[in-house]
GUTIMI-668037 format. One record per residue (C-alpha): residue number from 1; residue in one letter; x, y, z. Coordinates in nm, 3 decimals, padded with zeros to 5 digits. Example, Ala and Ser with C-alpha at 12.3 -4.5 7.8 and 13.67 -1.06 7.14 Angstrom:
<rs>
+------+------+---------+---------+---------+
: pake : minu :       x :       y :       z :
+------+------+---------+---------+---------+
:    1 :    A :  01.230 : -00.450 :  00.780 :
:    2 :    S :  01.367 : -00.106 :  00.714 :
+------+------+---------+---------+---------+
</rs>
This chain:
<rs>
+------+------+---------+---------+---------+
: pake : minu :       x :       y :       z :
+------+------+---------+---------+---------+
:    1 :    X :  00.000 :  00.000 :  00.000 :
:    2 :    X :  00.154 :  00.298 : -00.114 :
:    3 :    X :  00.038 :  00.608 :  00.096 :
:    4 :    X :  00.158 :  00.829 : -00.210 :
:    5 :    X : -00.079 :  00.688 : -00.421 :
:    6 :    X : -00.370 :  00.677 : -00.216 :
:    7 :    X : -00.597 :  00.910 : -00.028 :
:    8 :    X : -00.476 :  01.036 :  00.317 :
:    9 :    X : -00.724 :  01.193 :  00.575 :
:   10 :    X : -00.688 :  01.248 :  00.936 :
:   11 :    X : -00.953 :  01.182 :  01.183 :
:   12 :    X : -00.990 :  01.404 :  01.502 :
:   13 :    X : -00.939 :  01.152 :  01.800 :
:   14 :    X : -01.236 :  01.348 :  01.972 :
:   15 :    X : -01.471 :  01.226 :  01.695 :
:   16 :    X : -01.776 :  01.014 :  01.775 :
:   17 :    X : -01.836 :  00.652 :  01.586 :
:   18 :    X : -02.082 :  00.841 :  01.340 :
:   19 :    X : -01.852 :  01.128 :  01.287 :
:   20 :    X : -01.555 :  00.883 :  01.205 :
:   21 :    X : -01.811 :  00.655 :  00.977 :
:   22 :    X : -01.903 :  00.968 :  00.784 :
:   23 :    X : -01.553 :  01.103 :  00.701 :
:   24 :    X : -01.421 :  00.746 :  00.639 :
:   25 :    X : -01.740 :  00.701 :  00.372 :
:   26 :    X : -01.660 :  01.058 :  00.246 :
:   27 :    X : -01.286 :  01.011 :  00.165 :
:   28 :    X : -01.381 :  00.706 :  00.037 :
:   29 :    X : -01.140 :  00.505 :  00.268 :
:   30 :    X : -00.994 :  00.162 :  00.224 :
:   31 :    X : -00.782 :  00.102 :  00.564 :
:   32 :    X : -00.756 :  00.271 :  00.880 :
:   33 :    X : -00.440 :  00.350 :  01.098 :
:   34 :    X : -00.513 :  00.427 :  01.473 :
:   35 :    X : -00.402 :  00.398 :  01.824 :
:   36 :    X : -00.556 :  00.136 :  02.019 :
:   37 :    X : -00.732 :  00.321 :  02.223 :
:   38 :    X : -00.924 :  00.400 :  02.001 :
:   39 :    X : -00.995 :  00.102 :  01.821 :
:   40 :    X : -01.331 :  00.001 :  01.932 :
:   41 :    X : -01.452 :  00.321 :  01.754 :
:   42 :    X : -01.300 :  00.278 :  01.470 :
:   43 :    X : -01.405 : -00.080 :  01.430 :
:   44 :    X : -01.772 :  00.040 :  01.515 :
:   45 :    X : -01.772 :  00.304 :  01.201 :
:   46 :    X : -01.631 :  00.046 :  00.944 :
:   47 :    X : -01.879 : -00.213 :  01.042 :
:   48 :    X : -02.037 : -00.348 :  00.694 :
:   49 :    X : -01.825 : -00.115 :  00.506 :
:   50 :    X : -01.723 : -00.341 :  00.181 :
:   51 :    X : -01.445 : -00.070 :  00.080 :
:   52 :    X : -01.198 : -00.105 :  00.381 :
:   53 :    X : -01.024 : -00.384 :  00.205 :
:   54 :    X : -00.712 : -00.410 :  00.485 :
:   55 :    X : -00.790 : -00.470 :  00.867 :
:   56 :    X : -00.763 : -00.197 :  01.123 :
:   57 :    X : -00.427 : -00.125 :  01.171 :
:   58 :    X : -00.252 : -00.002 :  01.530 :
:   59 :    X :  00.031 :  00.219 :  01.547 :
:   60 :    X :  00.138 :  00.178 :  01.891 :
:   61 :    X :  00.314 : -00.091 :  02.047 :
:   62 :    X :  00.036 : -00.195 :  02.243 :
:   63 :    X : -00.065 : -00.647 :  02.287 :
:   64 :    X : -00.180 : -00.738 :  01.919 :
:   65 :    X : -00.605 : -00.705 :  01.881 :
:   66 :    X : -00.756 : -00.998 :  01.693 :
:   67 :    X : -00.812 : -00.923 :  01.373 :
:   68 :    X : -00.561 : -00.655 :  01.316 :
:   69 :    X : -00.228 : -00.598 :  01.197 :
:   70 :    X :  00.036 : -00.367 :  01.377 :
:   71 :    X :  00.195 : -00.097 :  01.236 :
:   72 :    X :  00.560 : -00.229 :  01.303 :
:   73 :    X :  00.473 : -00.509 :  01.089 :
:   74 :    X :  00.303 : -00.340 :  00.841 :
:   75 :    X :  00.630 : -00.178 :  00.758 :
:   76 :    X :  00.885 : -00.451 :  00.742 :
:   77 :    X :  01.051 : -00.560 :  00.417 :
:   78 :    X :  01.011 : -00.885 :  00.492 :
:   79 :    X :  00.635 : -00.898 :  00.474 :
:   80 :    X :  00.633 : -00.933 :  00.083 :
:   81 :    X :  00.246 : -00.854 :  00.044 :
:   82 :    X :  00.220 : -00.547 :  00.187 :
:   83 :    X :  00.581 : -00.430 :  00.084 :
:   84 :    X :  00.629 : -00.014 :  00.130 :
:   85 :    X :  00.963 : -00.024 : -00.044 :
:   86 :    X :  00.881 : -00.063 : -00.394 :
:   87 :    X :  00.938 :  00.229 : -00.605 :
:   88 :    X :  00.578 :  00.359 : -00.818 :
:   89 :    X :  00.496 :  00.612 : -01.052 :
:   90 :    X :  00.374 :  00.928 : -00.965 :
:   91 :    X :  00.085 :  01.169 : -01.062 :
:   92 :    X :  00.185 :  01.497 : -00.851 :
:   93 :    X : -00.171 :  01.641 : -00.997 :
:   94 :    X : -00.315 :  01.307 : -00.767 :
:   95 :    X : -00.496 :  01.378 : -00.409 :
:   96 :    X : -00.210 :  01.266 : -00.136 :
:   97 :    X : -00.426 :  01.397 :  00.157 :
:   98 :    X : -00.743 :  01.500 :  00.227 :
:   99 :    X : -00.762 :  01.722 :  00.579 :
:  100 :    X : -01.093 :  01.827 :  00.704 :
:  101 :    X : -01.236 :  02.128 :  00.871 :
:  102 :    X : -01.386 :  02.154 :  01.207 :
:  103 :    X : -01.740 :  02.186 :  01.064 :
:  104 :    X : -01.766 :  02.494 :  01.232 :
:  105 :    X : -02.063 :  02.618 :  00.989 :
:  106 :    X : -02.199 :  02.238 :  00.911 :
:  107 :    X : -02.093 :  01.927 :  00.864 :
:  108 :    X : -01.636 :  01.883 :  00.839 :
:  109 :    X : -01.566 :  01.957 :  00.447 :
:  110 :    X : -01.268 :  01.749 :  00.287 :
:  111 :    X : -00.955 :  01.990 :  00.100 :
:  112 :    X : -00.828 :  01.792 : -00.135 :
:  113 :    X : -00.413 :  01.870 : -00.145 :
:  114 :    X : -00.195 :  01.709 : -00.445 :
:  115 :    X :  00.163 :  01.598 : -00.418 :
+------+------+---------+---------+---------+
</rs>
């Protein structure tokens, strides 16, 4: 999974299940990085989501959660299928992330920000 080629949004910690469903369905999300803390909520928003096509992944160093895959080994070169190191194209025109604002006047907006 290349994060360079792929949409990149951060979700406020603070946010409620819904809030984190919503912006996960609006940036059209296909995996989830977060602490695990916070994982029941973000398993909660992804429930029956078809288009998160990689388990919930946790970034801290905390005892492995069923069902999940830890950032360490997410990142080692030895795990051949979800590799980091390979080299890809680039489109700098392509979305890299997508922050959101506070929804101070309605609902969080996405701002789409290329390479």
């Amino acid at each position: 999974m290349d994060i360079d080629k792929e949409n990149t949004t951060l979700i406020n910690p603070a946010y409620t299940t819904y809030e984190i469903k919503r912006q996960v369905e609006n940036a059209d999300a296909q995996a989830i990085f977060t602490f695990s803390a916070k994982y029941a909520d973000a398993h909660a928003s992804i429930a029956n989501n078809p288009k998160i096509k990689l388990p919930i992944v946790i970034v801290n160093d905390a005892a492995s959660i069923t069902g999940t895959i830890k950032f360490d080994d997410l990142v080692r070169d030895d795990i051949e299928e979800f590799s980091v190191s390979q080299k890809t194209d680039v489109n700098y025109e392509d979305t890299v992330l997508m922050p959101y604002s506070s929804g101070t006047t309605g609902l969080p907006k996405s701002i789409e920000t290329s390479h």
